[in-house]
C-alpha positions, 0 to 999 in steps of 0.5 A: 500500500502507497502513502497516495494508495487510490488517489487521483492526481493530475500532472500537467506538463508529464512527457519530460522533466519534472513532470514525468519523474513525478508521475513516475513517483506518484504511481509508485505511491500508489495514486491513479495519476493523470498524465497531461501533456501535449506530447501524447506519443510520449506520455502515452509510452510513460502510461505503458511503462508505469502500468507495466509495473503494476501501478496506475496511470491515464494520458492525456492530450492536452494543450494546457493553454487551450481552454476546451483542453483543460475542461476535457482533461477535467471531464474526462478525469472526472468520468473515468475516476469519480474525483480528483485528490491533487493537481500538480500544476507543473506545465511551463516553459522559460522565455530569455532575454533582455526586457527591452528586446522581447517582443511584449506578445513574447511576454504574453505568451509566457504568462499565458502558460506559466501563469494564466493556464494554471490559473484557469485550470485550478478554477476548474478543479477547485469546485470538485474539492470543495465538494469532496473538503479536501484535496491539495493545489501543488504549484510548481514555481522555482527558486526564480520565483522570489529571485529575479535576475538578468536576462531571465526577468520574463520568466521570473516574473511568471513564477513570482506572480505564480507565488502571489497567487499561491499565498492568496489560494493558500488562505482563500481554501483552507476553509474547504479542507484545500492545500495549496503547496508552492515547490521551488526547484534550483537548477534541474537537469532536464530539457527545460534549457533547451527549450528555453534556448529555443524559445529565446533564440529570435531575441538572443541573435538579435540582442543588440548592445546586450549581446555581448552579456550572453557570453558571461550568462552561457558561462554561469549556466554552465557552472550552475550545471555541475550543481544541478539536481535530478527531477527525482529531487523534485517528485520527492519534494512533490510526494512529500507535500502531498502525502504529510499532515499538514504541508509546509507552504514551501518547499525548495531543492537540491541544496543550492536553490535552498543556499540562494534563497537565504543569500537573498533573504540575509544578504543587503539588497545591493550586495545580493544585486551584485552577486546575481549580476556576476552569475549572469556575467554582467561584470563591472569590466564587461559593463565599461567595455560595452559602454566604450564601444557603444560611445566609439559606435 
């Protein structure tokens, strides 16, 4: 018997990454979980794999923007379950660059599915639990969202806003029997940068006077990668928020995400600005150089 034995959970954003080690963890929990993602191919051949392990999963098809997906995913759970235990609002992607390069459509289109989707799927799925008294939101944000940085202040805000939200749900449920959960991941292994890069590539080859900040950015991403965890680090913190008592409101990981949050909250403002500028490659020398060459253009 799992510690999540016979409960339905929905996971967005299942065919890779975080999403797919938690869908992986829960099944082995014994929950029924209901993988969404819009690779169907891919979260299809996941189901197989955890079923043939003798647990329990569904896939779904599901563009998490598209409002006729969402109430599908809904229904369709709903049908062929009775209930819905958990969400996992994991879906989300990272859009680079600097603000004023990103065209504001760009913008919109990350908060749309960062934030707006989540929003919008948990509106559905709140009715249903306040029905049963219980059930639990997991939101899954990251360390960037208390932590803005350079080249990545789109994203961050998604995730920021993402926790605002969170905290006003936490306490707007709570008298339902709902909990609401934020997990904030640090640097994870998995194909999210790539995607990211991808995204981003329009507004990084045309970066103009900031290009030349890319090379510093590319250089602390690669540091940050021999710090990375594995999503498993990340399904663990997902389980454990699901099956305890009473859930933190926050949970953090590996041990570098856990390390930036409390530089952020004990270091000065201006000293913590400085340290963030250098992870990004955004020295005091590359600043003047570019400052030079700008006034010499």
């Amino acid at each position: 018997m799992g510690r999540l034995d016979g409960q339905v959970v929905i996971v967005t954003g299942a065919s890779a990454g975080i999403g797919e080690a938690t869908a992986r963890r829960l099944a082995r929990e014994g929950a029924r979980v209901v993988m969404a993602a819009r690779r169907l191919d891919r979260v299809a051949s996941i189901k197989n794999e955890i079923e043939a392990e003798g647990h329990s999963a569904i896939a779904f098809s599901c563009d998490i923007t598209s409002p006729e997906d969402r109430k599908r995913l809904v229904r369709e759970t709903l049908a062929a379950e009775g209930r819905i235990d958990a969400l996992v609002n994991n879906a989300g992607y990272g859009q680079r660059g600097p603000i004023e390069m990103i065209p504001v459509e760009a913008i919109r289109r990350n908060f749309e599915t960062n934030l707006f989707s989540l929003i919008a799927l948990s509106q559905l799925v709140i009715p249903i639990m306040r029905k049963q008294r219980s059930g639990r939101i997991i939101n899954v944000s990251s360390v960037a969202g208390r932590i803005a940085r350079p080249l990545s202040s789109v994203y961050d805000a998604t995730k920021h806003a993402l926790e605002a939200i969170s905290d006003g749900l936490r306490g707007e449920l709570a008298p339902f029997g709902i909990q609401v959960v934020v997990i904030e991941p640090g640097f994870i292994a998995t194909e999210f940068l790539q995607v990211a890069d991808e995204v981003s590539r329009p507004v990084i080859e045309q970066a103009g006077p900031y290009a030349q900040f890319y090379e510093g950015f590319k250089k602390g991403y690669s540091r940050m990668r021999r710090l990375a965890g594995r999503p498993d680090d990340i399904a663990e913190l997902i389980a454990r928020a699901l099956t305890v008592e009473r859930p933190r409101p926050r949970y953090a990981a590996p041990r570098h995400a856990r390390l930036f949050l409390a530089l952020k909250r004990f270091l000065p403002e201006r000293l913590f600005d400085y340290f963030l500028n250098r992870q990004a490659g955004i020295t005091p020398d590359k600043v003047e150089t570019n400052r030079k060459s700008l006034d010499a253009g």
